[in-house]
Structure formats: structure tokens, C-alpha cells
C-alpha positions in Angstrom: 0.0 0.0 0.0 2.5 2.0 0.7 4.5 1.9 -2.4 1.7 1.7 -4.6 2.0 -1.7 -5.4 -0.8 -3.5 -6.9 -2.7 -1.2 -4.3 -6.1 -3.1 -5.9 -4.8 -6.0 -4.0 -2.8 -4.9 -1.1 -5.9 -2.8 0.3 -7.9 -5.9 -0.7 -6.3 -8.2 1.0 -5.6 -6.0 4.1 -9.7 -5.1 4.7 -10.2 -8.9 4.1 -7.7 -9.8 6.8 -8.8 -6.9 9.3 -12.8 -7.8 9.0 -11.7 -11.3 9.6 -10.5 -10.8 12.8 -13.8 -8.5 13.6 -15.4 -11.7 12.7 -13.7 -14.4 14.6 -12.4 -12.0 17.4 -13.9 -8.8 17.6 -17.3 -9.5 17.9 -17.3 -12.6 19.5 -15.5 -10.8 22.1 -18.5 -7.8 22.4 -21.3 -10.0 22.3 -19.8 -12.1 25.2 -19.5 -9.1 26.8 -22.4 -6.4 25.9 -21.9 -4.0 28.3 -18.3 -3.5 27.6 -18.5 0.1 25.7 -14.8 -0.5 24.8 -15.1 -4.0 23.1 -17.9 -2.2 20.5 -15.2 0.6 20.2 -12.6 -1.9 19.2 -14.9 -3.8 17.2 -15.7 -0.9 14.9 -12.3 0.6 15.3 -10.7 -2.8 13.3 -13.9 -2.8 11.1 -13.0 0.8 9.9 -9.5 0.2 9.2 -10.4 -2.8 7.0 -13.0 -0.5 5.3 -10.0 2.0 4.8 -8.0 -0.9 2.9 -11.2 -1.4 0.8 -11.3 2.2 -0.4 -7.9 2.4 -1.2 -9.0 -0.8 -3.3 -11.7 0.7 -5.0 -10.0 4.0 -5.9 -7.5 1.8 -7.5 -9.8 -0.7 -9.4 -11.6 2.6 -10.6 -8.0 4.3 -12.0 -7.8 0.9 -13.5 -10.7 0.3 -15.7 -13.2 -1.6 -12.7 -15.4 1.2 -11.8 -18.4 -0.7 -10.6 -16.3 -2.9 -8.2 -14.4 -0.2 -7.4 -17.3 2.2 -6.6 -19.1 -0.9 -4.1 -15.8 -1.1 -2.3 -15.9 2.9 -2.1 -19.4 2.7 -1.0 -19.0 0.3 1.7 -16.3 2.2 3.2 -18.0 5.2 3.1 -20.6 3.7 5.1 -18.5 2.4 8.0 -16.6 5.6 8.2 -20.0 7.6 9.1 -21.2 4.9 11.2 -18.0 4.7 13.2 -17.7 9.0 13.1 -21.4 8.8 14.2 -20.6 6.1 17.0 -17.8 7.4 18.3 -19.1 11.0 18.1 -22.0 9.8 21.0 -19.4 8.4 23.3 -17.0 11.4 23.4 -20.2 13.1 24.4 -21.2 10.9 27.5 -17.6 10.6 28.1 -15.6 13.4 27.3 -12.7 13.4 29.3 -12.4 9.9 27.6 -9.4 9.6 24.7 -10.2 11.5 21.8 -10.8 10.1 18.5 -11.2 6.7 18.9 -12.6 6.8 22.7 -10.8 3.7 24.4 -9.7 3.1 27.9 -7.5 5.8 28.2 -8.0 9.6 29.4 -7.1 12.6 27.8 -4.3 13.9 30.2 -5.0 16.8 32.3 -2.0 19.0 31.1 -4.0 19.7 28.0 -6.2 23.0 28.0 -9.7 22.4 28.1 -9.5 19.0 27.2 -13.3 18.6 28.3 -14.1 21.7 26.0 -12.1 19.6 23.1 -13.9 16.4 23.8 -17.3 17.8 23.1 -16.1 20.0 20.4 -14.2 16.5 19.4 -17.6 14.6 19.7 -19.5 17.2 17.6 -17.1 17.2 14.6 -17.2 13.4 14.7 -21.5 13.4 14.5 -21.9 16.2 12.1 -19.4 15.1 9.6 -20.4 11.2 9.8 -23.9 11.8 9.4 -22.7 13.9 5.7 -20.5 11.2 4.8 -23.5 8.1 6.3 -26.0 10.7 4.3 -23.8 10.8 1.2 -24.0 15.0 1.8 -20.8 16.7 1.0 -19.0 13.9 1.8 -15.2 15.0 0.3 -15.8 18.1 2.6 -16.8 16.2 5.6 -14.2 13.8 5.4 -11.3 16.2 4.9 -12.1 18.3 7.9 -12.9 15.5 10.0 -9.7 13.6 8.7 -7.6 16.9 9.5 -9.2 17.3 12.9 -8.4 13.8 13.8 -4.6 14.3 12.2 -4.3 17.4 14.2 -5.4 15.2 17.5 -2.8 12.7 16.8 0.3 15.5 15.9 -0.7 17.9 19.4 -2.1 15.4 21.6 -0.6 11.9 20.9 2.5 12.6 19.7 3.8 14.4 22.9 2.3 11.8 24.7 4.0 8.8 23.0 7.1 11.0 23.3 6.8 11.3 27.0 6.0 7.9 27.4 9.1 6.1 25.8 10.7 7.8 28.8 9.0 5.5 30.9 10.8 2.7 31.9 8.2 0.0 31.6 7.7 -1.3 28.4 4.1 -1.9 28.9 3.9 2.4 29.0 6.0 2.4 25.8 3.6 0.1 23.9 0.5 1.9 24.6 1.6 5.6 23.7 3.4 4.2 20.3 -0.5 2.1 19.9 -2.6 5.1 20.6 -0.6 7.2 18.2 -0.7 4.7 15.4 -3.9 3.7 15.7 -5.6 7.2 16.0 -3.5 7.9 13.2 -4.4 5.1 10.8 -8.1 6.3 11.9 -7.9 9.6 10.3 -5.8 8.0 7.2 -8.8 6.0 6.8 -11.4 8.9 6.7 -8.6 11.3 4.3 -8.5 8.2 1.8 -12.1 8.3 1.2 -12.0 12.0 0.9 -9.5 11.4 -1.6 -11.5 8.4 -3.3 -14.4 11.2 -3.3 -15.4 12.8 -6.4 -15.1 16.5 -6.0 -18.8 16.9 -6.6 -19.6 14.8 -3.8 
């Protein structure tokens, strides 16, 4: 994917292997435990990123001659995105002092400004621009700001925090600020490569 390769079959492959283990892991895992808010979260966090490999897929097969394939994959992963945004949008509102972006386990550390102000705000960006992009309504426009907003998350909030945590001695602390980065990151990749597999008029 990242060197262009055969992208048509790299992204593929990768959304095929990613809503496999939503299959055999992922949800398993939630419906054994409902309750859970954070097994749903990681359930349609992997879900999304497969969907990301799919639209990479489908602006390829479309460069390449496959339109109509090519536009289902597009389409499928447009839906996920706004379903996630939506989703994920509703818990930074009932939890706003939760992570930002994807709202997992961890909270948004107190040395940042107004992080509660920035979880709502956070939460709102995510439930306007998924419903466009669910609704099919300006959906290049929605998913670049919302793709920026969640990039600029990952540069000011996760980066100094996965810098200040491969300080820390413990491996375990090393791990999770390198996997929140990453992650959050490869969430907003997701939503900026279906801005990009957007037609302009849409």
C-alpha cells in the first residue's frame, strides 16, 4: 500500500484480513461481553480500518478500468466511516474526558487546555461530519475536515504523549503511547483516503 503496489490488491487483502479478525475475534468478544463500551469501540475501530484498505482498493480498481467494483468497495467504506464517526461521536459526548478520537480506555491527560471543552467540540465534529459522509451529503468536505481534525489530535495530543511515554521505563507504558498514536492515526488515514476516493462533486 505504501509503495503503490498492486494497491487493488494490497488494500484488498488487508480489509479482508482486518474484518476477519472483527469476525472471529472482535465481535465474539463484544457479544460475550455487551456491556463492555470498549469492546464495540474496538470492534468498529478494526472494522474501519479494513474499510480504509477497501477504499484504497476501490480508488485503484476505478483508476484501473473496474469502476463498478471499485465504486461498491468505495461505497461500503463510506458507510463504516460515518457509522463509526457517528458512534464514536455519542461516546465522546457521554464521556468526554475519555481519549479522543477513537474513545478507548485511556483519558485525555490533564495537562492539556480544556481538554473537556475539546472532547465535546471533538464529539460534535465526529456526528456532524459522519452523518454527511453516512447521508452521502458533502461527503469530500466532511471527510477532509474531519480527517484533519483527527490528524491534528494525533500531531498535538498523541505525539507528545507517546514521546513522554518512551521515557518511561516499563515497556508496557512504551507500547501503549506508540499504539494510541498509530492507531488514532491510521483512523484519520482512513477517513482522508475516502475524501480522496471522493469525487469532487460529492
Amino acid at each position: 500500500i505504501a509503495t503503490k503496489i498492486e494497491v487493488r490488491w494490497s488494500g484488498l487483502l488487508f480489509g479482508i484480513m482486518m474484518l476477519l479478525f472483527v469476525v472471529m475475534m472482535d465481535i465474539p468478544g463484544s457479544l460475550a461481553t455487551p456491556k463492555d463500551r470498549f469492546s464495540w469501540t474496538l470492534a468498529m475501530r478494526e472494522t474501519l480500518f479494513g474499510c480504509g484498505g477497501w477504499i484504497l482498493a476501490g480508488a485503484a480498481m476505478r483508476e484501473q478500468g473496474s469502476r463498478q467494483l471499485g465504486s461498491v468497495l468505495i461505497t461500503i467504506g463510506r458507510v463504516v466511516v460515518g457509522f463509526a464517526a457517528v458512534f464514536y461521536g455519542v461516546e465522546h459526548f457521554l464521556h468526554p474526558a475519555g481519549a479522543l478520537g477513537v474513545p478507548l480506555q485511556k483519558l485525555t491527560p490533564t495537562w492539556i487546555p480544556g481538554r473537556l471543552l475539546i472532547g465535546y467540540l471533538t464529539g460534535a465534529i465526529l456526528v456532524v461530519a459522519g452523518a454527511a459522509i453516512l447521508l452521502a451529503r458533502k461527503t469530500r468536505i466532511a471527510a477532509t475536515y474531519l480527517g484533519t481534525w483527527i490528524l491534528l489530535i494525533v500531531v498535538f495530543v498523541y505525539g507528545p504523549l507517546m514521546i513522554a511515554q518512551m521515557s518511561d521505563p516499563g515497556v508496557g507504558a512504551k507500547v501503549e503511547g506508540i499504539n494510541y498514536f498509530f492507531d488514532t492515526l491510521l483512523f484519520a488515514g482512513a477517513i482522508l483516503a475516502l475524501a480522496s476516493a471522493t469525487p469532487h462533486e460529492e
